[in-house]
N, C-alpha and C positions, 0 to 999 in steps of 0.2 A: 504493500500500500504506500511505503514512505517515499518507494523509488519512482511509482506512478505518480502522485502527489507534486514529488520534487520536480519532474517533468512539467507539469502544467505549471507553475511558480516560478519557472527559471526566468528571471531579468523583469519579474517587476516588482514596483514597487511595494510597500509593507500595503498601503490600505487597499490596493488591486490584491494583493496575495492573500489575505485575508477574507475578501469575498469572495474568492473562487476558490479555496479554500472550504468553505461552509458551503457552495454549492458542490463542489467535490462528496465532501462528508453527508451534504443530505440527498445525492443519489447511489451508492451506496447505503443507505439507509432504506433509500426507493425500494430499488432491488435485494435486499435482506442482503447482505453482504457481511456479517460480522465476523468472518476470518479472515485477519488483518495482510495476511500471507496472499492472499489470493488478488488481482490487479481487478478492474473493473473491465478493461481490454480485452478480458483473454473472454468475457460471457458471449453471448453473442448478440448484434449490435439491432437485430428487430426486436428482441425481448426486452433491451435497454431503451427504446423509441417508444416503445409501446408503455413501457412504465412509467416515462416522460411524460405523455398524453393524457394520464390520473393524475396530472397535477392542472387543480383546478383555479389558481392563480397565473396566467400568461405571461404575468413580470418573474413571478418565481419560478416558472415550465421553462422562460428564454433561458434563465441563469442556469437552472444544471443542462439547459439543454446545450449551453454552448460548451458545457466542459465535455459532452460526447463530441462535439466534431473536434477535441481539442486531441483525443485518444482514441480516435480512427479515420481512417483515408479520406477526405473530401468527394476526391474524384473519384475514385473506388467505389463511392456510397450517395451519389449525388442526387438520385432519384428519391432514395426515400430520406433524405436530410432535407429536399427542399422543400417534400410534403410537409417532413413535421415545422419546417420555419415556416410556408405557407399560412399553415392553419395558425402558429402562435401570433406573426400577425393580424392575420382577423379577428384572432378574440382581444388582442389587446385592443386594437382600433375601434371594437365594439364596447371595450370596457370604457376608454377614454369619451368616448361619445354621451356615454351615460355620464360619467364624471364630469363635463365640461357642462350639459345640461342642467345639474346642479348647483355648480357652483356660479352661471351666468347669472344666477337670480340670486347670491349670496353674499359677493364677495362687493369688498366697496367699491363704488366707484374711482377712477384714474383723479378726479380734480377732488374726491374724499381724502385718500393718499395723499396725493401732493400735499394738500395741505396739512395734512398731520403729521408730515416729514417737517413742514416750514415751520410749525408751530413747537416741535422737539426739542426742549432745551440740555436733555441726557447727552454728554457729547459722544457718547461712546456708540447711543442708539440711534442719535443724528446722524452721526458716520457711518454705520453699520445700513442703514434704512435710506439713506442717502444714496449710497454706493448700488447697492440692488436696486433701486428705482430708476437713477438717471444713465449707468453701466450692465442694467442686467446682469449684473455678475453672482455666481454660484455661491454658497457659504465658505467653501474652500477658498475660493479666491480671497474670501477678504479675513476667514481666521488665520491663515499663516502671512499677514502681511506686519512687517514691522513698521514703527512711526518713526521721523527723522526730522531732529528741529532745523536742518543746514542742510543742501545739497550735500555728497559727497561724491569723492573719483570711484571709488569701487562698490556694486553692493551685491551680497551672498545670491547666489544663482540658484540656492535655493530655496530663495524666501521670498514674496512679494514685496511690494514697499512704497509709504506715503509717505511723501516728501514735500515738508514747507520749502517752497523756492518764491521766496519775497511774498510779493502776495495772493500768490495760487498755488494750488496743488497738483504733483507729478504723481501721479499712482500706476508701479509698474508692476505687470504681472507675466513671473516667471514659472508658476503652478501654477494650474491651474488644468481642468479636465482634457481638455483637447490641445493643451502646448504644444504637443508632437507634431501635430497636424498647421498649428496655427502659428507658432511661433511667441517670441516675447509680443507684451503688447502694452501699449503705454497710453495713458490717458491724460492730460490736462485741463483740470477742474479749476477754472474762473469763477468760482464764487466766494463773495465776502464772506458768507455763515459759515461756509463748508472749513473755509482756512482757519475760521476762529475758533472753531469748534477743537481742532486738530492740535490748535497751539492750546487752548485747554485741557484737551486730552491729555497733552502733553508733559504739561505744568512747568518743573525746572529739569525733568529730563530731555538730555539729546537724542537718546534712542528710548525704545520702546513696547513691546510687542504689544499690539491691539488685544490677541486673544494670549493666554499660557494655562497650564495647569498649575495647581498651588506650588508642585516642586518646581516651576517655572520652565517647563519643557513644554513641547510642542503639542497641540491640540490631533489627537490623532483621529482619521475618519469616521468611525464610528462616532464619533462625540462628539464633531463639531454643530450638527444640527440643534443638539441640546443645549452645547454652549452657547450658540448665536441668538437661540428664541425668546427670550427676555430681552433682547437689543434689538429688536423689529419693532415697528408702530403697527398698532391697531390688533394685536396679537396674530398677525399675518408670517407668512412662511417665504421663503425665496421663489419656491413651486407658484405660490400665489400672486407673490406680485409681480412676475413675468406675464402673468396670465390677462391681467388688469392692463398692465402696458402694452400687450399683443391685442386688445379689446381696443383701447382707444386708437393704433394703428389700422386698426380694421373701420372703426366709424369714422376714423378721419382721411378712408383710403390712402395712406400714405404709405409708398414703396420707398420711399426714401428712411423714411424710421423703420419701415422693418431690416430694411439691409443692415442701417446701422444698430438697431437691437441684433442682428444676427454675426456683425462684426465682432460689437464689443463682446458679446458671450461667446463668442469662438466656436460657432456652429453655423449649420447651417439651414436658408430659409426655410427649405423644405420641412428641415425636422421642425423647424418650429411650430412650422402651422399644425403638423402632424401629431404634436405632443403638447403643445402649449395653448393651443388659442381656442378661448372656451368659445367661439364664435362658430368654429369647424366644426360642426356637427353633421355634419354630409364629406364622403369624400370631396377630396378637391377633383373638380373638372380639369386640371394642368397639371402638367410638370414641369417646376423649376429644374432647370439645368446651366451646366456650363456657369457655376457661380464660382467667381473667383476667389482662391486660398491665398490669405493673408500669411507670410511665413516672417514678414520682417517686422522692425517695432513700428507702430503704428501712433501719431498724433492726433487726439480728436480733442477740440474744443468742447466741452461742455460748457452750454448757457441754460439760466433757469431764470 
């Protein structure tokens, strides 16, 4: 099992290895597997598809279902792997649909938000609720980001970083979900609140980490959603307020804010509509295509 295991782990990071990890271990569990001796690879791969498809959650079916194509041939197997991603597609897209119908009639409105971001005088939740509204950015992005009272020449590449530079703020991001694909990406935030807040945050330190644990280490994946939740306005989630901001680009037909919600978050338009926009309750009639990949730093003015 350890040697199978170490195989799908090999070259990533702790919060990636960790959840595939626990999808490892809970198919194996699918399949009654409890002698530890024996690999999941060696069973045979329609008995392991098929015990895939009793799983009646389609986010938790994708997750062990991507550790089987991790531990058998693609092409070897490609007929009945695209079935079962097929169908996991459909039911996710039917589960989101239902979820997005929900929460269209729940969640605040985009000019409710704003203004309860403007109204914030927690600097920590200013910053936190600020950065996800005007950046769309993930909780990852803004728990491992440290705070810096001075530009400086060098800064750790693997950390994020908000930086007072006179009187605006640089926020670069080196983590973050899709850096691989997206590259570094940089932000500069022009606003009077946003910089005061930051130098409050701050107080008489030069550095700073936004988020730590008590022993002052790093906020690891599993924990950052908990950490962050008390620093959001209106007791809203990251999931949510992209959804809200994908809402008012939709009433206000604007392709232009979507690209740029889809730059700064480091994805792309398609998934968004596809996962985020509680408006999409019908497939979409198009396909976006041919959207170009951001790989180098990126400057975007932020105005509010």
């Amino acid at each position: 099992m350890e040697r199978e295991l170490k195989s799908i782990l090999k070259d990533m990071t702790d919060s990636t290895a960790k959840s595939y990890r626990s999808s490892y271990m809970r198919l194996r569990k699918l399949m009654e597997l409890n002698d530890k001796r024996k690999p999941i690879a060696k069973m045979p791969l329609a008995d392991i598809l098929k015990g895939i498809e009793t799983i009646e959650n389609p986010s938790t079916r994708h997750s062990v279902f991507v550790i089987s194509k991790k531990l058998f041939d693609y092409e070897k197997n490609k007929e009945p792997f695209d079935a079962v991603d097929k169908k996991i597609r459909e039911d996710k897209r039917s589960l989101q649909v239902s979820k997005n119908g929900v929460l269209d009639k729940t969640l605040p409105t985009f000019k409710e938000l704003k203004a309860a971001i403007k109204n914030e005088m927690n600097p920590k939740k200013y910053i936190v609720s600020f950065i996800m509204f005007k950046l769309t950015c993930r909780n990852m992005d803004i728990a491992l980001a440290d705070v810096h009272a001075t530009p400086k020449d060098n800064y750790d590449e693997t950390r994020n970083h908000i930086i007072i530079d006179g009187t605006k703020i640089i926020f670069i991001r080196n983590r973050y979900k899709t850096a691989k694909k997206y590259g570094v990406k940089k932000n500069v935030i022009n606003v009077k609140k946003f910089t005061d807040m930051v130098k409050l945050f701050l107080g008489d330190s030069e550095n700073k980490a936004l988020f730590a644990q008590k022993n002052g280490g790093e906020i690891t994946g599993s924990s950052i959603a908990s950490y962050l939740k008390k620093f959001i306005v209106l007791g809203l989630n990251e999931g949510q307020i992209i959804k809200i901001v994908l809402k008012q680009a939709d009433e206000t037909g604007s392709y232009n804010m979507l690209r740029t919600i889809a730059n700064n978050r480091g994805t792309s338009i398609s998934v968004l509509l596809s996962e985020y926009d509680v408006s999409n309750i019908t497939p979409p009639n198009t396909e976006i295509t041919n959207e170009q990949t951001q790989t180098v730093v990126q400057e975007v003015e932020v105005d509010v």
